[in-house]
LUMMIBA-805273 format. One record per residue (C-alpha): residue number from 1; residue in three letters; x, y, z. Coordinates in nm, 4 decimals, always signed. Layout:
// LUMMIBA-805273
k|r|xx|yy|zz
NUM|ALA|X|Y|Z .
...
// end
This chain:
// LUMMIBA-805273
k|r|xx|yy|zz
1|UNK|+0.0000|+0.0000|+0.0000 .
2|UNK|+0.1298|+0.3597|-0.1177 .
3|UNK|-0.0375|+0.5586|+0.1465 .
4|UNK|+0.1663|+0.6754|+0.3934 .
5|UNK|-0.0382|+0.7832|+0.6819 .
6|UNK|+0.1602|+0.9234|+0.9725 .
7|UNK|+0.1551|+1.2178|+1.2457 .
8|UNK|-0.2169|+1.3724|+1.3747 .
9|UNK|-0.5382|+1.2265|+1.2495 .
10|UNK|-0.8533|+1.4221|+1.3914 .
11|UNK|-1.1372|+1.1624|+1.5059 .
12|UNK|-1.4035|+1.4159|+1.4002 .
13|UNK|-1.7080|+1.4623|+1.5765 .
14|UNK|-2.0531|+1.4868|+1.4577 .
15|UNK|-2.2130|+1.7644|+1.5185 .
16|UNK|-2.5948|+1.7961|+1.5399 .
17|UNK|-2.8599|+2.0499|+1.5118 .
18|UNK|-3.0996|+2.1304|+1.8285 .
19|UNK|-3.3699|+1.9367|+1.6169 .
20|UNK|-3.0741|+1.6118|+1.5940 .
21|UNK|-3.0502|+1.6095|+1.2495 .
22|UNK|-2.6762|+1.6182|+1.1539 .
23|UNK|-2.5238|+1.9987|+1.1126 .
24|UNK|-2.3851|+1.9832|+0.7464 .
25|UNK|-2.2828|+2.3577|+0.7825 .
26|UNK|-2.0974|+2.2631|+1.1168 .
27|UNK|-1.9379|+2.0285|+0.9602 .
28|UNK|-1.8095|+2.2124|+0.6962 .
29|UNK|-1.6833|+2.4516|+0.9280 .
30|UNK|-1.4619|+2.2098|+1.1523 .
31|UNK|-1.3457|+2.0241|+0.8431 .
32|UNK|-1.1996|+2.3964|+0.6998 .
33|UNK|-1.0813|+2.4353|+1.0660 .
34|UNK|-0.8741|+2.1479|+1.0524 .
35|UNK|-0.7488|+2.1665|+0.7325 .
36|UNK|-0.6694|+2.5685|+0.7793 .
37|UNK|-0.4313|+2.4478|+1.0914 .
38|UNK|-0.2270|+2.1937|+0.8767 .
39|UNK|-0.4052|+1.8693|+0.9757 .
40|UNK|-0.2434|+1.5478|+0.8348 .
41|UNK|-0.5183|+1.3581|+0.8029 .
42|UNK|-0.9108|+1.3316|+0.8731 .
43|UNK|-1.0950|+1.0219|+1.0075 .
44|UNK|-1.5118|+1.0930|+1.0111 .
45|UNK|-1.7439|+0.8325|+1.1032 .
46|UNK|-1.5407|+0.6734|+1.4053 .
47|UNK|-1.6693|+0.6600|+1.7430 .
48|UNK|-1.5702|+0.9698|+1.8298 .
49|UNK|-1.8231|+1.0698|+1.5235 .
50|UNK|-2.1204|+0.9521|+1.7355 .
51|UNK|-2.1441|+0.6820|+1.4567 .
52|UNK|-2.3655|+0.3948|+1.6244 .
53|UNK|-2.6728|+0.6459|+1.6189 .
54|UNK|-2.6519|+0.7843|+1.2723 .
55|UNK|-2.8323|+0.5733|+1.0056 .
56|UNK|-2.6668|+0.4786|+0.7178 .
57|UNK|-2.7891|+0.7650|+0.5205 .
58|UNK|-2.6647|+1.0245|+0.7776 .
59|UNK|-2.3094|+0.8187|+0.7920 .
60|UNK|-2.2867|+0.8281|+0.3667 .
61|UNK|-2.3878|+1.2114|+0.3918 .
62|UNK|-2.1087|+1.2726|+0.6737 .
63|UNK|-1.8513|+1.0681|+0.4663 .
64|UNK|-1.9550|+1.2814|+0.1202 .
65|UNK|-1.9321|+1.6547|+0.2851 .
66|UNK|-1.5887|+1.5980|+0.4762 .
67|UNK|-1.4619|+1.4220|+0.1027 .
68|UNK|-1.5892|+1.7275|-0.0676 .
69|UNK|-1.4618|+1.9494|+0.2071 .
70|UNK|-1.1534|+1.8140|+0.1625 .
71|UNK|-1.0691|+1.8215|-0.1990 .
72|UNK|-0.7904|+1.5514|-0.1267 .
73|UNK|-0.5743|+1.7834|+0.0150 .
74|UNK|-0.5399|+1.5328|+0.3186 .
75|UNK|-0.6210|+1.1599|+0.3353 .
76|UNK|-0.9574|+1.0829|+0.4460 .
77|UNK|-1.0073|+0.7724|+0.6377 .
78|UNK|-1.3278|+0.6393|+0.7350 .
79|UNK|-1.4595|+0.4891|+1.0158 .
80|UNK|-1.5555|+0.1321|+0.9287 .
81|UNK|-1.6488|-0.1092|+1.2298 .
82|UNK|-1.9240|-0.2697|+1.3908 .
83|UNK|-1.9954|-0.6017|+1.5561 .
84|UNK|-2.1179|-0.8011|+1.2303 .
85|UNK|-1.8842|-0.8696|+1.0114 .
86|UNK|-2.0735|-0.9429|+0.7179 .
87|UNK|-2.2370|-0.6012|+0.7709 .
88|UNK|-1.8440|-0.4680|+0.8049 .
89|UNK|-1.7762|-0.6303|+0.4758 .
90|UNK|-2.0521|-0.4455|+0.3194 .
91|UNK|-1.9876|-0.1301|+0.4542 .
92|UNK|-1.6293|-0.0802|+0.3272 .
93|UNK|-1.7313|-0.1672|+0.0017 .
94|UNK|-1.9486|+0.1141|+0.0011 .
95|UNK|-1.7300|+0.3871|+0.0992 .
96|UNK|-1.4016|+0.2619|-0.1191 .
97|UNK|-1.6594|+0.3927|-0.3952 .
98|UNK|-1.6998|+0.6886|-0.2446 .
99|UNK|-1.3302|+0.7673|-0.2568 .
100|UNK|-1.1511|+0.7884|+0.0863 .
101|UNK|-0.8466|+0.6664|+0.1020 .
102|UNK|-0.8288|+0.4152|+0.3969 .
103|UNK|-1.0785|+0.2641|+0.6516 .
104|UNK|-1.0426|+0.2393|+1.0604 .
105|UNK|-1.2293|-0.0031|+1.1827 .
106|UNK|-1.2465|-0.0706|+1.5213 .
107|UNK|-1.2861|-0.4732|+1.7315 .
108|UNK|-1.6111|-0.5992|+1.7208 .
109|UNK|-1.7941|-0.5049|+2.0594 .
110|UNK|-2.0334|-0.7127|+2.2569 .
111|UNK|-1.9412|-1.0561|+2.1196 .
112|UNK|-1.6277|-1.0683|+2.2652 .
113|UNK|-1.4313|-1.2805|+2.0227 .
114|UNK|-1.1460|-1.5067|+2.0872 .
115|UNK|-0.8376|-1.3785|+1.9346 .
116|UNK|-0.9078|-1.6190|+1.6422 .
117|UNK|-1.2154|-1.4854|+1.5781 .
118|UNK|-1.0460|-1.1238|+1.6291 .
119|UNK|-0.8139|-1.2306|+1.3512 .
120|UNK|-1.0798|-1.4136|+1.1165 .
121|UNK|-1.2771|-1.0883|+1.1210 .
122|UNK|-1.0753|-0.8543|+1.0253 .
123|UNK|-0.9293|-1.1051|+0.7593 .
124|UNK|-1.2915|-1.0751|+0.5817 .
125|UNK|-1.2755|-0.6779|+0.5686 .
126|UNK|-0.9236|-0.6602|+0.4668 .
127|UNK|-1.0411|-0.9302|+0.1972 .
128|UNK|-1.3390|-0.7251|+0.0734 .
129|UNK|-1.1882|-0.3892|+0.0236 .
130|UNK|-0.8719|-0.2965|-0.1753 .
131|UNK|-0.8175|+0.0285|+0.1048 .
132|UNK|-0.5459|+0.0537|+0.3416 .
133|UNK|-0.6992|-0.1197|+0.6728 .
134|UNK|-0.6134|+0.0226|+1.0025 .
135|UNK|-0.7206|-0.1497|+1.3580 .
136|UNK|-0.8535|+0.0021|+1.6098 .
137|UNK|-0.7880|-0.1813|+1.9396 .
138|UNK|-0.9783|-0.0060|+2.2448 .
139|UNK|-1.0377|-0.2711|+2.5114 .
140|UNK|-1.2425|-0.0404|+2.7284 .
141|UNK|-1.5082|+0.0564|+2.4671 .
142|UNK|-1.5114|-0.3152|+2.3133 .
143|UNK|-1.4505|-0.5419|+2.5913 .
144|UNK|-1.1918|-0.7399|+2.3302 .
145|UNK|-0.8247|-0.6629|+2.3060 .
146|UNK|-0.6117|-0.7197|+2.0197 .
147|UNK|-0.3027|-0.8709|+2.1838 .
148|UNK|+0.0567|-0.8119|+2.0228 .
149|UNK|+0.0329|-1.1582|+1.9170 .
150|UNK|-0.3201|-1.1221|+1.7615 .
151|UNK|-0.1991|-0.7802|+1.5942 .
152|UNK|+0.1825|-0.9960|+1.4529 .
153|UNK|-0.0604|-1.2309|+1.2840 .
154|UNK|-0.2880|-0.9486|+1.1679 .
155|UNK|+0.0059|-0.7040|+1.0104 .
156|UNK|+0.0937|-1.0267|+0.8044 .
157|UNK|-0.2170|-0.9008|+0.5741 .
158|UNK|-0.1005|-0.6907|+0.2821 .
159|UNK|-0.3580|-0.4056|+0.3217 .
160|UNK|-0.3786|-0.4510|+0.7120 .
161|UNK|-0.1173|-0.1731|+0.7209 .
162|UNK|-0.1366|-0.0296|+1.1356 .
163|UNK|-0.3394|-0.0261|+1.4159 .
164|UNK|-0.5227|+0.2537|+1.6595 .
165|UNK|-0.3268|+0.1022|+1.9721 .
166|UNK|-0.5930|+0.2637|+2.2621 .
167|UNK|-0.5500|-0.0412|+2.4834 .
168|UNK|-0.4173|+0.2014|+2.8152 .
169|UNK|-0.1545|-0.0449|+2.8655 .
170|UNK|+0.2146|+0.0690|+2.7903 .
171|UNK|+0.3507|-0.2217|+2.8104 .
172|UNK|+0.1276|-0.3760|+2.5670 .
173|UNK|+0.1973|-0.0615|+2.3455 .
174|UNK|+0.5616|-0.1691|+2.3576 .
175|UNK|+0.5212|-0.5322|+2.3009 .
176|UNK|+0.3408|-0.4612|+2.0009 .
177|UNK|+0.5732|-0.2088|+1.8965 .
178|UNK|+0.8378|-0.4955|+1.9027 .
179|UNK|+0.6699|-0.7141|+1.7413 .
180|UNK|+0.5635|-0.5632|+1.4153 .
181|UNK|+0.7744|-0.4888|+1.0965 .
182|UNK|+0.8870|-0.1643|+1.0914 .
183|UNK|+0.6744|-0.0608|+0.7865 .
184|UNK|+0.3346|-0.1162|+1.0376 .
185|UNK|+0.2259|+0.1904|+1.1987 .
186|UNK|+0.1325|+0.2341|+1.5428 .
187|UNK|-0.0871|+0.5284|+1.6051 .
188|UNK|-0.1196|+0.6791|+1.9423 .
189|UNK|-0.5098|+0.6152|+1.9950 .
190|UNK|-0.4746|+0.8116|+2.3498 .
191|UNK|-0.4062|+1.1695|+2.3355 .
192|UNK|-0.2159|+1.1362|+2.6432 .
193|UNK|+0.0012|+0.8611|+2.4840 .
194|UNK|+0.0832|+1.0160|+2.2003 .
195|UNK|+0.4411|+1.1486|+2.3554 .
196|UNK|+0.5136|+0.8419|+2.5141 .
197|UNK|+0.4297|+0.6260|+2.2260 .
198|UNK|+0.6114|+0.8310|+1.9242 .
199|UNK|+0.8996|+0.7746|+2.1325 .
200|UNK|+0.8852|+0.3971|+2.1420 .
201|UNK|+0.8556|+0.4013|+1.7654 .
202|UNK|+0.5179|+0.4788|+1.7574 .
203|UNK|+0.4467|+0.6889|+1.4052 .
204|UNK|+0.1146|+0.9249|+1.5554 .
205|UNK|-0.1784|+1.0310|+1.6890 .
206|UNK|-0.5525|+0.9461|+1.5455 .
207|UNK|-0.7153|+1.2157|+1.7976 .
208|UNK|-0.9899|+1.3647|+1.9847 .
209|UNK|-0.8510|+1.6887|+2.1153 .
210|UNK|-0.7054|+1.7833|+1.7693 .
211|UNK|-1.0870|+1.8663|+1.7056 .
212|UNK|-1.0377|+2.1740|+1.9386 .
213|UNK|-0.6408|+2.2454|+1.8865 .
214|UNK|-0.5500|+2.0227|+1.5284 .
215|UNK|-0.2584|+2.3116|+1.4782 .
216|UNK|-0.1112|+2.2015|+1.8064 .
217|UNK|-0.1530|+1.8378|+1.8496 .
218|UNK|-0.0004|+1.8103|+1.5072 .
219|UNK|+0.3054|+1.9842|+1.5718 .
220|UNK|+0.3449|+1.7847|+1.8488 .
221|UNK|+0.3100|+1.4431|+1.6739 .
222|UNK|+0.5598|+1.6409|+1.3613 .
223|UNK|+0.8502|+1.7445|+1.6591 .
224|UNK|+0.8287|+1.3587|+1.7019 .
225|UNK|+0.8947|+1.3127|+1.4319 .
226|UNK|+1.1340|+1.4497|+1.3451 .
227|UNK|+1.3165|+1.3525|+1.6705 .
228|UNK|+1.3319|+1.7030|+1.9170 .
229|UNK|+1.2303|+1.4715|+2.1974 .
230|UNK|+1.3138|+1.8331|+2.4106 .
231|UNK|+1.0622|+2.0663|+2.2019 .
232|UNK|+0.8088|+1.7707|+2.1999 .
233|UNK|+0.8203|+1.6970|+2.5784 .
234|UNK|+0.7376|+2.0399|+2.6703 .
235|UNK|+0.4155|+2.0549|+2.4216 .
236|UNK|+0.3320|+1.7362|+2.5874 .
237|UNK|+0.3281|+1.8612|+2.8997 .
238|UNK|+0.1830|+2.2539|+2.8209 .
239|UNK|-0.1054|+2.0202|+2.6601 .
240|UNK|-0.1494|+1.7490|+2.8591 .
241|UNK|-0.4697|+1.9228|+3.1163 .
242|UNK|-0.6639|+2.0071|+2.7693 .
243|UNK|-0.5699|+1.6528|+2.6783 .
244|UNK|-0.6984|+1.4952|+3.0409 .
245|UNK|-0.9940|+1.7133|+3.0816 .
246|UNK|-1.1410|+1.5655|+2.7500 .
247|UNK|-1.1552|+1.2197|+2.8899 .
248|UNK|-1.3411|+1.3203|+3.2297 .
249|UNK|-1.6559|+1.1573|+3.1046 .
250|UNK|-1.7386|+0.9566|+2.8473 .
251|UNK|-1.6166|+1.0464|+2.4681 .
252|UNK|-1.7099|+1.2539|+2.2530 .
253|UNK|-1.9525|+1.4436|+2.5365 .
254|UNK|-1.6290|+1.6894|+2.6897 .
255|UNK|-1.5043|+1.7308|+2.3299 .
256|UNK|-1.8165|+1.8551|+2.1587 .
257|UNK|-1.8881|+2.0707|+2.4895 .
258|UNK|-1.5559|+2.2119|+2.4621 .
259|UNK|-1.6212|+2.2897|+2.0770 .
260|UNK|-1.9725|+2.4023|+2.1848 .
261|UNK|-1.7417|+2.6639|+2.4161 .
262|UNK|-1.5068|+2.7580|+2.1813 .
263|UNK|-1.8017|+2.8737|+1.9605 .
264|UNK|-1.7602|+2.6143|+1.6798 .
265|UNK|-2.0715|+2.3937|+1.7092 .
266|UNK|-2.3862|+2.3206|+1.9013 .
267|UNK|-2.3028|+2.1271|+2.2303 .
268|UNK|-2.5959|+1.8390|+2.0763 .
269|UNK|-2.5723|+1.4550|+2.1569 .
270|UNK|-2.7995|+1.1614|+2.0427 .
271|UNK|-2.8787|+0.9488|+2.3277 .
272|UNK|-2.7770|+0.7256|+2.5015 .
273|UNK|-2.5027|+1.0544|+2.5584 .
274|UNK|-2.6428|+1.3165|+2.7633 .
275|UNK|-2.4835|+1.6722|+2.8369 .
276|UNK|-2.1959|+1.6323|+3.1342 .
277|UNK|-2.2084|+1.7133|+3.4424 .
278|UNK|-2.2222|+2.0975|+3.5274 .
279|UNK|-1.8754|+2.0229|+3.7818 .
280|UNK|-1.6889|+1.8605|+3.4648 .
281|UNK|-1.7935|+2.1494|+3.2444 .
282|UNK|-1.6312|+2.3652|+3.5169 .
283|UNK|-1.3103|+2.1709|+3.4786 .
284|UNK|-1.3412|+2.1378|+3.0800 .
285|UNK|-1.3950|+2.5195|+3.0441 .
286|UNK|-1.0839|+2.5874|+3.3055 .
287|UNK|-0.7998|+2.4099|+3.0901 .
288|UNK|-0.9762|+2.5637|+2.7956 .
289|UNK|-0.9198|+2.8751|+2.9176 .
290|UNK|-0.5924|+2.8030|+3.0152 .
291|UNK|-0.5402|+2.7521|+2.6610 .
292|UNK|-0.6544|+3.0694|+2.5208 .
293|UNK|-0.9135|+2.9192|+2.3134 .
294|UNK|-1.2412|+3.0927|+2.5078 .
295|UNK|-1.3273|+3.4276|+2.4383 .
296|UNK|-1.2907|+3.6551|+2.7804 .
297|UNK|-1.6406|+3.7163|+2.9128 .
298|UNK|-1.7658|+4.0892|+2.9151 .
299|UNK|-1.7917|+4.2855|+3.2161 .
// end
């Protein structure tokens, strides 16, 4: 596979209009955002994107503005998971003929395969689409983990070409860093993690808080890059509390409040997700601020 997909991928949301219908002109708007502040590359329709409650018309129409949105001038990879995998199949057949450029798809959740039936799956979507097929591997969310082993036998596919490593475990970050051929890339699926995992060999970030600061969480995946471990640590750290406060309840709800803040969208879920906690939203909007990205309230 030609594409080579490395440093900060925002996990876009999907923002919604008071009514719930999706917010095409919202969209539009974050998708120039991110591409104005030098995004690498876009990834619409994960999790993040609220993607279990959209129907399939809503997900096609999400996938169709951020492709026209983008012009190409990034890679566009969609999210492409679920929990049948003939239904997977199916689904990233459609959207190769739509024209992104890769799929993410994410562990089946709920059925909690055995690593051979981890591996079997995500044989079948590799095997029906001719895209670039990245893993997404988020124990927490899915309640099955792609081991390193699971993920050896896995890179072995031709268009299986990295993995979304959210597992919260370092030292399964590093064991599957060791594992793979060099030319498999290991995305950061942890904001917090990125630092820590671009310097184990780790080649970027597929994020949530680049929806809010994409010009900064992609220079900090670039300085990795490019090796100034120095410049890079202190981003890290001068980000980190924007990076924490996102994750204080369930994602996406602080991210789309904290784009909801900053002006961008409407703060709008689909339920089961429900508007956080007013004590969080103190928190959220304090390392916000902290950031300089909410306007200073008139006297």
């Amino acid at each position: 596979m030609s594409l080579d997909l490395r440093g900060c991928g925002t996990a876009l949301v999907t923002p919604f209009l008071r009514d719930g219908s999706v917010d095409e002109e919202g969209l539009r708007r974050l998708v120039q955002f991110q591409l104005r502040e030098g995004i690498d590359f876009l990834v619409p329709c994960g999790t993040t994107g609220e993607t279990p409650t959209l129907e399939h018309g809503e997900y096609l129409g999400v996938l169709r503005i951020v492709l026209q949105e983008v012009g190409r001038k990034v890679p566009v990879v969609a999210g492409v998971g679920g929990n049948s995998t003939r239904k997977v199949c199916a689904l990233a057949q459609e959207v190769q003929s739509l024209g992104v450029q890769a799929i993410l798809s994410v562990a089946p959740y709920y059925n909690k395969p055995t690593q051979e039936g981890l591996v079997q799956h995500f044989k079948a979507v590799a095997d029906s689409t001719d895209l670039p097929v990245i893993l997404y591997n988020v124990p927490g969310r899915t309640s099955s983990n792609l081991e390193p082993a699971t993920v050896v036998r896995l890179a072995q596919v031709s268009n299986i070409i990295g993995i979304k490593e959210a597992s919260g475990s370092i030292v399964q970050q590093m064991d599957v860093l060791k594992a793979v051929p060099s030319t498999f890339r290991v995305f950061s699926g942890d904001d917090a993690f990125t630092f820590p995992l671009m310097a184990l060999g780790g080649v970027g970030v597929i994020s949530v808080v680049s929806n809010e600061i994409p010009g900064p969480i992609t220079r900090l995946a670039r300085l990795a890059l490019e090796g100034k471990w120095e410049e890079a640590r202190k981003l890290h750290f001068q980000l980190l509390p924007l990076m924490q406060a996102n994750f204080i309840e369930t994602n996406p709800i602080p991210v789309k409040a904290a784009l909801a803040m900053m002006g961008m969208i409407q703060e709008v879920y689909r339920l089961p997700l429900v508007p956080m906690k007013a004590e969080n939203r103190a928190k959220l909007g304090k390392a916000l601020a902290a950031q300089g990205l909410l306007q200073p309230q008139k006297a």
